[in-house]
N, C-alpha and C positions, 0 to 999 in steps of 0.2 A: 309561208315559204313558197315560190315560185319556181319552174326550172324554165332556163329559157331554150328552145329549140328553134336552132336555125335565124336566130332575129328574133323570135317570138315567145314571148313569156305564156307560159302553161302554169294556169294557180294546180294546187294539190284537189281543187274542189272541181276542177276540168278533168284533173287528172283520173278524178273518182269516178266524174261521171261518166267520161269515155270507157273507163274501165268496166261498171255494171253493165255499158250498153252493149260493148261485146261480148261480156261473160253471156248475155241473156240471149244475142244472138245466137251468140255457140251452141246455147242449149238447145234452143229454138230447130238451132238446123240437126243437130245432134238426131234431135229426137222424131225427126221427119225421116234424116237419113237410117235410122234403124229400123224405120218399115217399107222400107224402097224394097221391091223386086222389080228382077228383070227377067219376062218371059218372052218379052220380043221384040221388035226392031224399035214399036214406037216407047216400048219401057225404055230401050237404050237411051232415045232421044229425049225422052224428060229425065233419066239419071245424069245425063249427060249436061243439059240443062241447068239439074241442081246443082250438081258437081260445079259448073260457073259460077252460081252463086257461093258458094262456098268459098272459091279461089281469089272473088269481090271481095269478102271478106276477110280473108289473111290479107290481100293485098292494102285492105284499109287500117287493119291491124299495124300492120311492119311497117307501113308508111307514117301513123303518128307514134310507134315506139321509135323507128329507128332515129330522126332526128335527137329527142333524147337521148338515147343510149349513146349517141357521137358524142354531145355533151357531155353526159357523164363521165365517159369514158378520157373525152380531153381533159376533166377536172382533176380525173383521177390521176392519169400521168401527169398534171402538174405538181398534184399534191404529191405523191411517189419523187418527183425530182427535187421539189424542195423540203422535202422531211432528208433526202439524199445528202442535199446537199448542205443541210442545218448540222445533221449527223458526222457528220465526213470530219471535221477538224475536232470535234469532240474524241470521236474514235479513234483517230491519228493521238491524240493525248494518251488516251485509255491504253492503247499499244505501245508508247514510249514505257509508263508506269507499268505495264506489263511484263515488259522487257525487263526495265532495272531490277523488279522486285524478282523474276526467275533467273536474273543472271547471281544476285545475292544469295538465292537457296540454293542455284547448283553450286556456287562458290564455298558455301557452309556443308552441302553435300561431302566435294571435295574433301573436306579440311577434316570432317569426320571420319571419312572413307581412309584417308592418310595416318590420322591416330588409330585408326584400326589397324590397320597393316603393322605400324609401328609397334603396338602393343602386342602383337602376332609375333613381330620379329624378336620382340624381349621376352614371352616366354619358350620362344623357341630355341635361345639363346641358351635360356634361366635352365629346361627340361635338360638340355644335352651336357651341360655345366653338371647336372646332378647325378647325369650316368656317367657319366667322367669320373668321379669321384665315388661313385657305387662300384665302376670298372676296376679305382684304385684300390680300393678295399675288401674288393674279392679276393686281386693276386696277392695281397699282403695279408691273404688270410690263407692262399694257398690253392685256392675255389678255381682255378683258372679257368675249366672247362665251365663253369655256370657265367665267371667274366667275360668271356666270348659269346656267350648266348644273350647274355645283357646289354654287351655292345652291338650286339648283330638287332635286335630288336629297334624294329622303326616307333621313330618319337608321335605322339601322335598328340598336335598342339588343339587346344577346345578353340572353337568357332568365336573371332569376336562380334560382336553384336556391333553393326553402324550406328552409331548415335548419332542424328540431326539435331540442330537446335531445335525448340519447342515451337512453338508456332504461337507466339506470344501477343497478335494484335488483337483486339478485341473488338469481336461482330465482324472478321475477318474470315472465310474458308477456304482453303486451298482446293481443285481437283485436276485432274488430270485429264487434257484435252488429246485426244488423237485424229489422226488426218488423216487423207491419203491422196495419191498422185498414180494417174493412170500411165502408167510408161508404157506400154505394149500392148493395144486393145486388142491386137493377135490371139492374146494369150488370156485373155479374161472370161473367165467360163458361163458356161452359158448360161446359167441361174441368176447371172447378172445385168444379161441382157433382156431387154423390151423391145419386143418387135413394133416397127414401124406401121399402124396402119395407115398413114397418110400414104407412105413409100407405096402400101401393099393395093390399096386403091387405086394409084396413078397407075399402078401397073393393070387390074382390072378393065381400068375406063378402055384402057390403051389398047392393052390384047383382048378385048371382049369373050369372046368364048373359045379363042387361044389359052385364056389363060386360066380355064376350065384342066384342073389335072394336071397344072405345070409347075405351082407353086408351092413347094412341100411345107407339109403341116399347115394348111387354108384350102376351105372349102371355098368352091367360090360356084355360083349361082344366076339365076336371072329372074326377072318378073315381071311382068306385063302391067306398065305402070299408065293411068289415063292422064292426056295435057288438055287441062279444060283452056 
């Protein structure tokens, strides 16, 4: 397999070898740079020195990665667009078939929900029918004051239970998706928010050591950084 950068085909056996040649540089300087001191003007100038080479080096690095990585990375937003766009009318289907089959269970929902009310209403009907007639056979017994307390007594109808239909396809499972929609980011609290370091940076670069103590909840700093 081959990648090509910029016009030019790179085998995975170039690929390999560029890659040990830098790791071994790296080490190489790694291990020079861990016994550098600096005690005087001419230590500066050969730290200074190696410091160059070192910067050779990234610089030859990021030059034969980055061509690839552009490649790559256009491969990648190609594939991304057309997995997109192979996906897209499929999904558009899947959302049709989604729709009819929750518009059918809330439909069945309904209908159950309705025979429950209904079955609510008939023995609410049936209960007061029965003190009605518990009412008449108290005063035709004479009872009047306990037929007053039986009429006065609230009916108290049992709980119907909604019955859905069963869920009858087979290697089918229903669950329950939730969403949400940001209407007033005024009001969305703050456990929900991610501070911006890009934002918190440009502001850094910009007020330099203005922006030392101005920006609540961020330290911000300086460092004496060398340009080989």
């Amino acid at each position: 397999m081959a990648t090509k950068a910029t016009g030019v085909v790179v085998s995975n056996v170039e690929l390999t070898v560029n890659e040990s040649k830098f790791r071994k540089q790296g080490v190489s300087l790694f291990e020079e740079a861990d016994q550098i001191t600096v005690r005087s003007p001419e230590d500066m100038r050969k730290a200074i020195e190696f410091g160059r080479g070192i910067a050779d080096l990234i610089t030859n690095i990021t030059a034969f990665f980055g061509p690839l990585k552009k490649t790559a990375k256009a491969a990648h937003t190609a594939l991304c667009d057309k997995e997109k766009e192979a996906l897209d009318i499929p999904r558009q289907a899947e959302s049709v078939v989604d729709a009819a089959i929750r518009k059918y269970r809330q439909a069945e929902a309904a209908k159950a929900q309705a025979a429950a009310e209904k079955e609510r209403a008939r023995l609410q009907a049936q209960a007061e029918k029965e003190r009605a007639e518990a009412v008449r056979l108290l005063k035709a017994e004479g009872e009047k004051k306990l037929a007053r307390e039986v009429e006065r007594e609230a009916i108290v109808v049992p709980v119907v239970d909604v019955q859905v239909a069963a869920k009858v396809t087979s290697g089918v499972r229903y669950r329950t998706k939730w969403h949400f929609e940001i209407i007033d980011p005024a009001k969305v609290e703050r456990r929900f928010l991610v501070p911006s370091e890009q934002l918190i940076r440009a502001e850094v670069i910009l007020k330099k050591g203005l922006a030392v103590g101005t920006i609540d909840g961020v330290r911000v700093w300086s460092t004496e950084e060398t340009d080989y």
